[in-house]
GULODO-423173 format. One record per atom (N, C-alpha, C): residue number from 1; residue in one letter; chain; atom name; y, x, z negated. Coordinates in nm, 3 decimals. Layout:
GULODO-423173
+-----+------+-------+------+---------+---------+---------+
|  nr | rest | kette | atom |   north |    east |      up |
+-----+------+-------+------+---------+---------+---------+
| NUM |    a |     A |   CA |       Y |       X |       Z |
...
+-----+------+-------+------+---------+---------+---------+
end
This chain:
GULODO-423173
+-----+------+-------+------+---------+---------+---------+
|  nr | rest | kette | atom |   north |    east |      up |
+-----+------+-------+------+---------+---------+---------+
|   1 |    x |     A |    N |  19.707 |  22.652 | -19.109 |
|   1 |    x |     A |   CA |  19.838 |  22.631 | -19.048 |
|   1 |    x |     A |    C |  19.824 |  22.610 | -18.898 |
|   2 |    x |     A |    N |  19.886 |  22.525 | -18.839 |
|   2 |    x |     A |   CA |  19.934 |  22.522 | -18.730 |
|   2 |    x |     A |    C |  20.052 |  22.492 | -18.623 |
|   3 |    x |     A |    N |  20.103 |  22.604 | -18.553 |
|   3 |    x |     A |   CA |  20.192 |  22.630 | -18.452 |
|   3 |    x |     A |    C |  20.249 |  22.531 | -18.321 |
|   4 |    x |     A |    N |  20.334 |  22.517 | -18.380 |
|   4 |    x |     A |   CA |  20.360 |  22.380 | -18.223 |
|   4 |    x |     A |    C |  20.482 |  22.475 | -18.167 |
|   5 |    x |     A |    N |  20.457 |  22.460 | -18.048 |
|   5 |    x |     A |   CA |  20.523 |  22.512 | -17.901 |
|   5 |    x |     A |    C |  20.588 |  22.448 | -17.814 |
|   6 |    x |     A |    N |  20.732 |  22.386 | -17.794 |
|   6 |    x |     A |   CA |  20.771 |  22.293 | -17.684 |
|   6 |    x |     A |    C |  20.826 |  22.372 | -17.617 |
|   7 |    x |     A |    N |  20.807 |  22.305 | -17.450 |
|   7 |    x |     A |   CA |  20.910 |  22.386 | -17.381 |
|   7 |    x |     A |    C |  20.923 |  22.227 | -17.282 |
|   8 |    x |     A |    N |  21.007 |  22.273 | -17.175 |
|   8 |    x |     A |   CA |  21.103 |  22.160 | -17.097 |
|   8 |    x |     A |    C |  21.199 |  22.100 | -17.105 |
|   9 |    x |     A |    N |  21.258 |  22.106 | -17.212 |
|   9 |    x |     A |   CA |  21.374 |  22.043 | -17.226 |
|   9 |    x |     A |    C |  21.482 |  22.087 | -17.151 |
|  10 |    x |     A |    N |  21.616 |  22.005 | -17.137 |
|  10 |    x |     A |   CA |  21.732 |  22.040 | -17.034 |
|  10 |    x |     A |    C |  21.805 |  21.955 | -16.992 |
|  11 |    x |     A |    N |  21.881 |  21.971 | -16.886 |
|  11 |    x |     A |   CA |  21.980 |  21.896 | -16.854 |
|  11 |    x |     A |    C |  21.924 |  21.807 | -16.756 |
|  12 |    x |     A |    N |  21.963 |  21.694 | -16.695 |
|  12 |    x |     A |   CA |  21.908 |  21.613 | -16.641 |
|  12 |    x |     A |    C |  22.041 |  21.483 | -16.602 |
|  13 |    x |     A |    N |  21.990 |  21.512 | -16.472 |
|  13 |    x |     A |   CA |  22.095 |  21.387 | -16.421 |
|  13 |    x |     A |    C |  22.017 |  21.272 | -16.470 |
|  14 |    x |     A |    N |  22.132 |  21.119 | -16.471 |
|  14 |    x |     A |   CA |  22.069 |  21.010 | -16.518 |
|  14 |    x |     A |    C |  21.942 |  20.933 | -16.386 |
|  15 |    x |     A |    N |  21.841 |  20.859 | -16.412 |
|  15 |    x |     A |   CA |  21.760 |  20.848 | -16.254 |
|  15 |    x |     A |    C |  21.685 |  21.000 | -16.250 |
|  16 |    x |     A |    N |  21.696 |  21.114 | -16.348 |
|  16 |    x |     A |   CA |  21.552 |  21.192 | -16.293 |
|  16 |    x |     A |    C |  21.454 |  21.201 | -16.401 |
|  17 |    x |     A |    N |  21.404 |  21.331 | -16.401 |
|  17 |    x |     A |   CA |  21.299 |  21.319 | -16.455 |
|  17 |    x |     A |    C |  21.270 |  21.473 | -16.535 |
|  18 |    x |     A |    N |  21.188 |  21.501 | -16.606 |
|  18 |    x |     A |   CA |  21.184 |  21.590 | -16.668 |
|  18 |    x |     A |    C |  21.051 |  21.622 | -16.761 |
|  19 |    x |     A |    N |  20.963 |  21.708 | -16.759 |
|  19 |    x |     A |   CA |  20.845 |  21.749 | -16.848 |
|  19 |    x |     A |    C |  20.795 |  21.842 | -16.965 |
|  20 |    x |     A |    N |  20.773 |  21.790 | -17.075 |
|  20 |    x |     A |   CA |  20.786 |  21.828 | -17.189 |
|  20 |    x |     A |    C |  20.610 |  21.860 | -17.202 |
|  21 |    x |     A |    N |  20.656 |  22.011 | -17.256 |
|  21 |    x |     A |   CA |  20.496 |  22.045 | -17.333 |
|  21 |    x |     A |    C |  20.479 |  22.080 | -17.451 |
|  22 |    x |     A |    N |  20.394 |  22.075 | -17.492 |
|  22 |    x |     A |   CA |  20.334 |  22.095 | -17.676 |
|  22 |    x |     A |    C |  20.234 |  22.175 | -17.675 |
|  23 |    x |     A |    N |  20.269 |  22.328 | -17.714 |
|  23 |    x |     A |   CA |  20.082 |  22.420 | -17.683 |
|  23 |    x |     A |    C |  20.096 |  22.399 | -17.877 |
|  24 |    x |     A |    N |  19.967 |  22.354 | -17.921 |
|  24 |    x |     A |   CA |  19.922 |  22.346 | -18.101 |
|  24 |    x |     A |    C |  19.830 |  22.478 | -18.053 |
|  25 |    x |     A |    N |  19.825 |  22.614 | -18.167 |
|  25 |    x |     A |   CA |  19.781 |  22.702 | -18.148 |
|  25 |    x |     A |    C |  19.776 |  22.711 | -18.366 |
|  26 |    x |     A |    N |  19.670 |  22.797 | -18.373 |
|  26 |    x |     A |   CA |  19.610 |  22.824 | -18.524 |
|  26 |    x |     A |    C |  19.459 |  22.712 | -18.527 |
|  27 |    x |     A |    N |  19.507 |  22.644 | -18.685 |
|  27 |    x |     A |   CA |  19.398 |  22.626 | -18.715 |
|  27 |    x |     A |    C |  19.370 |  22.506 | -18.652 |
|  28 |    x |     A |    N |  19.352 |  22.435 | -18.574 |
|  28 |    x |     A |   CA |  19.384 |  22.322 | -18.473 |
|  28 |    x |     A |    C |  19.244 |  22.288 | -18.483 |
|  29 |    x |     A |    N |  19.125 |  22.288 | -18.543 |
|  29 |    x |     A |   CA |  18.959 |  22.199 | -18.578 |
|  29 |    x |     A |    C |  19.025 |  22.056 | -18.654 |
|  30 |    x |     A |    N |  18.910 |  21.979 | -18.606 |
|  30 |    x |     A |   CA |  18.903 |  21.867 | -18.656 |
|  30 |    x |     A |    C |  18.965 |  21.736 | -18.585 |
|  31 |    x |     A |    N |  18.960 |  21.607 | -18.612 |
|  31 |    x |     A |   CA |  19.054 |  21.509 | -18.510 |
|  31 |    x |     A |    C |  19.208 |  21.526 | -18.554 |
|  32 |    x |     A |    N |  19.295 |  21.494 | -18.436 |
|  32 |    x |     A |   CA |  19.421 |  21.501 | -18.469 |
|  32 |    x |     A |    C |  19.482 |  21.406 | -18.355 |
|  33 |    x |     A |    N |  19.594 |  21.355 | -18.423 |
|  33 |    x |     A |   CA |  19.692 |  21.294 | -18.315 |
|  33 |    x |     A |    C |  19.781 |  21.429 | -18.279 |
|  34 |    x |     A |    N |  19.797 |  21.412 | -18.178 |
|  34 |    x |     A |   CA |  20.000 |  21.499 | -18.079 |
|  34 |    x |     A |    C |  20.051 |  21.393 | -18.066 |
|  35 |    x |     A |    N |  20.152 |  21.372 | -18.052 |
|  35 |    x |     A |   CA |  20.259 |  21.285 | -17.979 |
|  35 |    x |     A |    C |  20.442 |  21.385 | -18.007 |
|  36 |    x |     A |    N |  20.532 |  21.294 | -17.982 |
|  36 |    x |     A |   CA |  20.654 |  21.318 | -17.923 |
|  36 |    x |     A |    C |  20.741 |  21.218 | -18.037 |
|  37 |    x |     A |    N |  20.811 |  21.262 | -18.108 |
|  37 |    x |     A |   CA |  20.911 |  21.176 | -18.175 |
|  37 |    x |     A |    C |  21.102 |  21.269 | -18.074 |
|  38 |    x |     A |    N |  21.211 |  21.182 | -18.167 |
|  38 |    x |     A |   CA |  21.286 |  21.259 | -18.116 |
|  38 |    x |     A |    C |  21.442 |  21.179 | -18.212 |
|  39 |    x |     A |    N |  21.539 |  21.259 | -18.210 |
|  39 |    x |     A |   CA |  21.655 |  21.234 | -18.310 |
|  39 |    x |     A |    C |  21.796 |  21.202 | -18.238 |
|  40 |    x |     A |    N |  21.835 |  21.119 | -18.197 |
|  40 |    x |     A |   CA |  21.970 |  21.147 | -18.127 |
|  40 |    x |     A |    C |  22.071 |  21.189 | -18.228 |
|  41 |    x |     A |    N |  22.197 |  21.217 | -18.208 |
|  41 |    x |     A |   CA |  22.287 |  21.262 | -18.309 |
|  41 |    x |     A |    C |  22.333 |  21.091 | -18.405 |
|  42 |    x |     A |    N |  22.292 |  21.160 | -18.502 |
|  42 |    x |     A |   CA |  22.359 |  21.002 | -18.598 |
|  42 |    x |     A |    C |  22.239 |  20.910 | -18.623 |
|  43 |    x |     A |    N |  22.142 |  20.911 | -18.594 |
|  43 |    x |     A |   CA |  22.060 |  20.833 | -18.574 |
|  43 |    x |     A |    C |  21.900 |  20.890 | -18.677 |
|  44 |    x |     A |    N |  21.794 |  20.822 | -18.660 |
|  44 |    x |     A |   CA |  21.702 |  20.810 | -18.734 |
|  44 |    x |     A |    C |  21.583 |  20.900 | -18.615 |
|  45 |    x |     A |    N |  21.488 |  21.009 | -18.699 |
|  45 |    x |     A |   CA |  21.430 |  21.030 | -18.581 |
|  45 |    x |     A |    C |  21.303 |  20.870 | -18.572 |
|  46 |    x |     A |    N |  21.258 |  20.896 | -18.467 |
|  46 |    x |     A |   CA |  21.217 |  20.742 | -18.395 |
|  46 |    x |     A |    C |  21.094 |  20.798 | -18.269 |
|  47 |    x |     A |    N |  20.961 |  20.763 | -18.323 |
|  47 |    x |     A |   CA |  20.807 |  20.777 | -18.230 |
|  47 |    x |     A |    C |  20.910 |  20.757 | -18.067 |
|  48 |    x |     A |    N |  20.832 |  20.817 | -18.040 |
|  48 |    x |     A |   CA |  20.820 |  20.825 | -17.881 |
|  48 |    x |     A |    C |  20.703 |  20.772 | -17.820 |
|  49 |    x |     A |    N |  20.614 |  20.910 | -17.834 |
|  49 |    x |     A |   CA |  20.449 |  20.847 | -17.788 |
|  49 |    x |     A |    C |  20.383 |  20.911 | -17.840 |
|  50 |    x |     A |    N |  20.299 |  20.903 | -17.859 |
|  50 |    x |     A |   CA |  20.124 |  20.936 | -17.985 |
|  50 |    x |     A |    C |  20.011 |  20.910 | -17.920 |
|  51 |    x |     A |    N |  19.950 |  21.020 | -17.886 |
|  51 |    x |     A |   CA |  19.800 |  21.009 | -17.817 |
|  51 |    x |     A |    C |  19.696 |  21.051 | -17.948 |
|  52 |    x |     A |    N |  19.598 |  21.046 | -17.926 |
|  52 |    x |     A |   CA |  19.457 |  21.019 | -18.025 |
|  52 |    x |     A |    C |  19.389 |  21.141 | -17.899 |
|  53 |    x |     A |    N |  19.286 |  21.224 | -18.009 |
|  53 |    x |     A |   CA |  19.196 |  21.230 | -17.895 |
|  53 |    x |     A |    C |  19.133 |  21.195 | -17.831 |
|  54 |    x |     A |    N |  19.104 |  21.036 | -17.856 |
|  54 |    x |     A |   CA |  19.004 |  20.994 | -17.740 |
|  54 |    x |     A |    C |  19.073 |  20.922 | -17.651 |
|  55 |    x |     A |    N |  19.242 |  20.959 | -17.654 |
|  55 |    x |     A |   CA |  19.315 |  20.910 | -17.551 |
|  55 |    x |     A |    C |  19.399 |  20.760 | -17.550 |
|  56 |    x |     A |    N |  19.348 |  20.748 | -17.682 |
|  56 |    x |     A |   CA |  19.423 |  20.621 | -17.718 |
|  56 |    x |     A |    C |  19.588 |  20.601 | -17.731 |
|  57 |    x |     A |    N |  19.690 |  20.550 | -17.708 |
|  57 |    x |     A |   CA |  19.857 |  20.605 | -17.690 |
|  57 |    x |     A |    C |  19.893 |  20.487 | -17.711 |
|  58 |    x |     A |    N |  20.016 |  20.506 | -17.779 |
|  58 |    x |     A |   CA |  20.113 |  20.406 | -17.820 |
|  58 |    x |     A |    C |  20.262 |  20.490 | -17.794 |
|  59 |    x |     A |    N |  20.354 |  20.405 | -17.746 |
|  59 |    x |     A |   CA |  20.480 |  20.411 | -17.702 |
|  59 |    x |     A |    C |  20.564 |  20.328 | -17.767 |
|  60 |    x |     A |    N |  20.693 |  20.395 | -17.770 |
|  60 |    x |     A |   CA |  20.798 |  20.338 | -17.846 |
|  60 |    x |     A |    C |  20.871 |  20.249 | -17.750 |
|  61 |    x |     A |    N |  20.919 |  20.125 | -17.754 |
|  61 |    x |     A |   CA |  20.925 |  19.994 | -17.679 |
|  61 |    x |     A |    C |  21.061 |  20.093 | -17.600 |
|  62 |    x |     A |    N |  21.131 |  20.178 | -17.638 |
|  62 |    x |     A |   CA |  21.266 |  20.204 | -17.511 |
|  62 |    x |     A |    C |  21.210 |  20.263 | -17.448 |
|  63 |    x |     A |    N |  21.064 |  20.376 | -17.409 |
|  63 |    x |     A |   CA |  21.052 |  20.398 | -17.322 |
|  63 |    x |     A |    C |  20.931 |  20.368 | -17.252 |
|  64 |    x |     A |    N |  20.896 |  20.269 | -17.280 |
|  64 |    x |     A |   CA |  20.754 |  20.227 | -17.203 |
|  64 |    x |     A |    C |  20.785 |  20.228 | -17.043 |
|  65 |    x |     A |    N |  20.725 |  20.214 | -16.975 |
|  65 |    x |     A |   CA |  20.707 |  20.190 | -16.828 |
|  65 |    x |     A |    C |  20.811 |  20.326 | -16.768 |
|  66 |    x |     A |    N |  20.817 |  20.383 | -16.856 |
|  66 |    x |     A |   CA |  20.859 |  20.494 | -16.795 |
|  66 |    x |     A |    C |  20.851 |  20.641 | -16.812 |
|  67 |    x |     A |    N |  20.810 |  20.646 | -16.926 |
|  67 |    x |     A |   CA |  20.750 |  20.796 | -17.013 |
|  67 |    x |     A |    C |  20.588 |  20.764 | -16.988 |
|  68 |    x |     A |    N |  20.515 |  20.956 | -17.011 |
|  68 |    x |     A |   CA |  20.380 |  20.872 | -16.974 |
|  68 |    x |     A |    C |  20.343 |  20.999 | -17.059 |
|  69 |    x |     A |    N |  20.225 |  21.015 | -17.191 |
|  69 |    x |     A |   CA |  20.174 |  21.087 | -17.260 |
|  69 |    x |     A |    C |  20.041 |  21.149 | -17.221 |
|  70 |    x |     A |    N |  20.022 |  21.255 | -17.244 |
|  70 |    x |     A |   CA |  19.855 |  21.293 | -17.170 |
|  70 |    x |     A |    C |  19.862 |  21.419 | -17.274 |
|  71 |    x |     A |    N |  19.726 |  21.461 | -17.262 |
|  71 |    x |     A |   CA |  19.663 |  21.564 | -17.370 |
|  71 |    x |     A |    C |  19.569 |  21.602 | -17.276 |
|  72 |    x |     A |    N |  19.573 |  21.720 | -17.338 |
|  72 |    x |     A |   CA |  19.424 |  21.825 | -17.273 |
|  72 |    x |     A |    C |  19.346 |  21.899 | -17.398 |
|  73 |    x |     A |    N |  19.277 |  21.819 | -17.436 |
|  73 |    x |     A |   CA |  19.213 |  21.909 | -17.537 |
|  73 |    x |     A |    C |  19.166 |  22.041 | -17.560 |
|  74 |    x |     A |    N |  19.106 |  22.074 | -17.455 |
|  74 |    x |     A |   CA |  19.066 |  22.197 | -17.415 |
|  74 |    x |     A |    C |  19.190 |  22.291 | -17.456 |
|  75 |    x |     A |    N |  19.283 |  22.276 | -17.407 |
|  75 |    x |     A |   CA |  19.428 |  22.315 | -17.467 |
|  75 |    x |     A |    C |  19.487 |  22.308 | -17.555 |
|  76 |    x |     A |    N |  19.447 |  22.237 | -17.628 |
|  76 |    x |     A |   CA |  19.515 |  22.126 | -17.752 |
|  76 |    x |     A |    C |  19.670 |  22.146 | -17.730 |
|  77 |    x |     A |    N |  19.735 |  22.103 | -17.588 |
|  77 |    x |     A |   CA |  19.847 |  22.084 | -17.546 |
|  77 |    x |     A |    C |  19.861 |  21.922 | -17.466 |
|  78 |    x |     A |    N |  19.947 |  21.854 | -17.553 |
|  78 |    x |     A |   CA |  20.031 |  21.731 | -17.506 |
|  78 |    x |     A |    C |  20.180 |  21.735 | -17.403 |
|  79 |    x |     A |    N |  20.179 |  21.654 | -17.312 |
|  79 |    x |     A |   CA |  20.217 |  21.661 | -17.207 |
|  79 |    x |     A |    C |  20.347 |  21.554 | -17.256 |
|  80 |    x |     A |    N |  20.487 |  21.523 | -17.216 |
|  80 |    x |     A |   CA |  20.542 |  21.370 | -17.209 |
|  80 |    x |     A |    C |  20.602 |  21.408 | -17.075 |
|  81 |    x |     A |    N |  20.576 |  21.341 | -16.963 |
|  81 |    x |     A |   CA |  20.639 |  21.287 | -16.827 |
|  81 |    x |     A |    C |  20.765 |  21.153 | -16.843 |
|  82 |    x |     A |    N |  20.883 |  21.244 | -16.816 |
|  82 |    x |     A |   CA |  20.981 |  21.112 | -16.866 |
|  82 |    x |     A |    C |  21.026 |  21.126 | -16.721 |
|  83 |    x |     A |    N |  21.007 |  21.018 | -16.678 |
|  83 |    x |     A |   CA |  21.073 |  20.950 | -16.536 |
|  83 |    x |     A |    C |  21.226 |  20.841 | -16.615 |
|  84 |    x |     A |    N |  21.299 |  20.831 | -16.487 |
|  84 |    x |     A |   CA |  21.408 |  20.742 | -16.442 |
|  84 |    x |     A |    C |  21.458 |  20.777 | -16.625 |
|  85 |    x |     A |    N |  21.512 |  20.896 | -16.650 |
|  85 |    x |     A |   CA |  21.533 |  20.881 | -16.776 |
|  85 |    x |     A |    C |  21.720 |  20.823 | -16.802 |
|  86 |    x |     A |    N |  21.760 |  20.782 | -16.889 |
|  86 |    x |     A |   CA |  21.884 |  20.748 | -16.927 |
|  86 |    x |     A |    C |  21.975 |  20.804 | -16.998 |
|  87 |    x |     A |    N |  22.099 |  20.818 | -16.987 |
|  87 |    x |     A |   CA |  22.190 |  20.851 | -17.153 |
|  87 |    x |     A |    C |  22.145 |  20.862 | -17.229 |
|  88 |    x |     A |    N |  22.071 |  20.738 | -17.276 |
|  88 |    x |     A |   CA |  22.043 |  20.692 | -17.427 |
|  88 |    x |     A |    C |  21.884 |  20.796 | -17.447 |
|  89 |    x |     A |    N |  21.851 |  20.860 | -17.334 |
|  89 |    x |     A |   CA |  21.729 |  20.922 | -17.369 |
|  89 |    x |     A |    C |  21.790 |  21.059 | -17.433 |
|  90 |    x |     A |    N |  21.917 |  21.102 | -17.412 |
|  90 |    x |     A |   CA |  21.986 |  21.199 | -17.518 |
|  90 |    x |     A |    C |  21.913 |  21.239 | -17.650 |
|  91 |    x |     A |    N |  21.857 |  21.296 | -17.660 |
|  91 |    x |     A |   CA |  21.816 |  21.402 | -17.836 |
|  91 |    x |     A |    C |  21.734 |  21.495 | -17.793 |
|  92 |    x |     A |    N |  21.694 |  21.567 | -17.906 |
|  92 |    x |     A |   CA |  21.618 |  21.672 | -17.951 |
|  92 |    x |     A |    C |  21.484 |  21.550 | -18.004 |
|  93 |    x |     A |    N |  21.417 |  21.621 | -17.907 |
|  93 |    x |     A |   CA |  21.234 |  21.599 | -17.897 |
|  93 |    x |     A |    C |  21.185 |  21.730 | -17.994 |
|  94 |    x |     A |    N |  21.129 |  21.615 | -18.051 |
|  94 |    x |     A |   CA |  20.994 |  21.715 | -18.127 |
|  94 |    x |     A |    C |  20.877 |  21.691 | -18.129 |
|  95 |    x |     A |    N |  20.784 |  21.815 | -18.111 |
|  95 |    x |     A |   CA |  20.610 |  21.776 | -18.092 |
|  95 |    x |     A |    C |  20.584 |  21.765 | -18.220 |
|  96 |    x |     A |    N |  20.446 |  21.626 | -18.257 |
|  96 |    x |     A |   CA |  20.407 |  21.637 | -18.375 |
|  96 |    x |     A |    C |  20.318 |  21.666 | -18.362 |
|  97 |    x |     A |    N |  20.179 |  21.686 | -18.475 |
|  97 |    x |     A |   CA |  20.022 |  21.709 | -18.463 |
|  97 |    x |     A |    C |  20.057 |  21.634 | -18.605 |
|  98 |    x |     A |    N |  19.959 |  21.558 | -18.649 |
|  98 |    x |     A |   CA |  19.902 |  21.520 | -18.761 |
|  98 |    x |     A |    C |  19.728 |  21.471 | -18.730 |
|  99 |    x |     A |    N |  19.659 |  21.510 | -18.875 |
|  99 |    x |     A |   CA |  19.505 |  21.527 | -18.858 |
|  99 |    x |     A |    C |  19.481 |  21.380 | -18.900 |
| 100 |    x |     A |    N |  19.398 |  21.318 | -18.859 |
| 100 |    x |     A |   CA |  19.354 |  21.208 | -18.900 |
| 100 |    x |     A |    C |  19.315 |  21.146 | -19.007 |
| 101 |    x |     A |    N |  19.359 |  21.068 | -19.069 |
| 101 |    x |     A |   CA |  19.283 |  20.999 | -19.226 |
| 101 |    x |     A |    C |  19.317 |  21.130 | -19.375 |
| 102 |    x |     A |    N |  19.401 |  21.231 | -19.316 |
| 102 |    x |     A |   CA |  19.490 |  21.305 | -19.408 |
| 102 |    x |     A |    C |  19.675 |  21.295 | -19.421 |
| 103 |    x |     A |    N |  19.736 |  21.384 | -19.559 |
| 103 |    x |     A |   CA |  19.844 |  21.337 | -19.488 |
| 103 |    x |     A |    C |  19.883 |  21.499 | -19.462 |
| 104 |    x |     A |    N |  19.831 |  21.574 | -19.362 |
| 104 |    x |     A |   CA |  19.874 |  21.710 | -19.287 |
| 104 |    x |     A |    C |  19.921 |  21.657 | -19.162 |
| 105 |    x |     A |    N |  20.040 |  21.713 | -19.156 |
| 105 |    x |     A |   CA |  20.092 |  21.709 | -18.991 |
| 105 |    x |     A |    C |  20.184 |  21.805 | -19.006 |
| 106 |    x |     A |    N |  20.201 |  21.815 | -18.865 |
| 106 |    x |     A |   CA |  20.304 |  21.950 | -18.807 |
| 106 |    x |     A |    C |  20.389 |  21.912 | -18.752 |
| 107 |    x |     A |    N |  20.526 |  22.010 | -18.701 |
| 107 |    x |     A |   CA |  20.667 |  21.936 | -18.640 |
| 107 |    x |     A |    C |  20.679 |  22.105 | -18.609 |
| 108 |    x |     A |    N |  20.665 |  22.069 | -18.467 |
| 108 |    x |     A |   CA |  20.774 |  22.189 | -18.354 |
| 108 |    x |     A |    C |  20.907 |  22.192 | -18.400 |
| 109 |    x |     A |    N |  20.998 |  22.303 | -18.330 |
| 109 |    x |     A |   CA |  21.135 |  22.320 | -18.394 |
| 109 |    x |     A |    C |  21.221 |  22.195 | -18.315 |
| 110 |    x |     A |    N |  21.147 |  22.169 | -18.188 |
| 110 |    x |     A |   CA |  21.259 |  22.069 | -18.077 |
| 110 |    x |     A |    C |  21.290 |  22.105 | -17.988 |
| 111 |    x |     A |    N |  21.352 |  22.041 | -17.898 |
| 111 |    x |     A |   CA |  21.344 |  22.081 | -17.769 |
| 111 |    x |     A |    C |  21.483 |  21.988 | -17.731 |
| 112 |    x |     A |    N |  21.559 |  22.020 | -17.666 |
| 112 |    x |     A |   CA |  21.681 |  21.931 | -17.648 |
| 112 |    x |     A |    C |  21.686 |  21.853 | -17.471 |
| 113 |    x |     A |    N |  21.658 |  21.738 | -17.493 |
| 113 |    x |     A |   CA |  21.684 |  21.676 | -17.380 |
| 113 |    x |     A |    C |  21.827 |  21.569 | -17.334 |
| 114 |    x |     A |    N |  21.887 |  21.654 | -17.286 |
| 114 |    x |     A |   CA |  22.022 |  21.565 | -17.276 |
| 114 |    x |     A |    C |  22.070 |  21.514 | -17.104 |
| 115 |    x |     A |    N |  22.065 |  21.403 | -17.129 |
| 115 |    x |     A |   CA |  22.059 |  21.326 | -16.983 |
| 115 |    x |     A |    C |  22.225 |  21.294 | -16.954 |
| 116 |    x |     A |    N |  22.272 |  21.331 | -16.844 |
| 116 |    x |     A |   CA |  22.421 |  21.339 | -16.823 |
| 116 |    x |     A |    C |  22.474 |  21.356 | -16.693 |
| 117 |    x |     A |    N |  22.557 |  21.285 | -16.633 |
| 117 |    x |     A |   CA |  22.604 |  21.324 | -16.495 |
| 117 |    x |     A |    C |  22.747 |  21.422 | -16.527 |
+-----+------+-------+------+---------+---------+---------+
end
């Protein structure tokens, strides 16, 4: 089994910024992706960003050039840096872990990021 941990989430004027963490704690051996999915109300949950351990990342086309994903292995904690965020960046973020070339993955409880003047 393994434990996913978010914290950062919050309120946020529209134009700032805000940092999301993922500590994976238990049985955490072997390769694995982290990344960031997330659900607005009514809606489908929908990738965010997905790092690899060897650092490889893919982003979901609404927030490219402006969200930025990083991992620390040593930690086995994933990072998301959301700059100039928007309204529409509104939902509950969740950390994933899934192991590579299996179908095991994990889902944090969420973290609520709601962007609002």
């Amino acid at each position: 089994q393994v434990q996913l941990a978010e914290t950062g989430g919050g309120l946020v004027q529209p134009g700032g910024s805000l940092r999301l963490s993922c500590v994976a704690s238990g049985n955490t051996i072997g390769n694995y992706v982290m990344g960031w999915y997330r659900q607005a109300p009514g809606k489908q949950r929908e990738v965010v960003a997905v790092i690899s351990s060897g650092h490889f990342m893919h982003y979901g086309d609404s927030v490219k050039g402006r969200f930025t994903i990083s991992r620390d292995n040593a930690k086995n904690t994933v990072y998301l840096q959301m700059n100039n965020l928007k309204p529409e960046d509104t939902a509950i973020y969740y950390c994933n872990y899934a192991v590579v070339d299996t179908d095991i993955n994990y889902w944090g409880e969420g973290t609520l990021v709601n962007v609002s003047s």
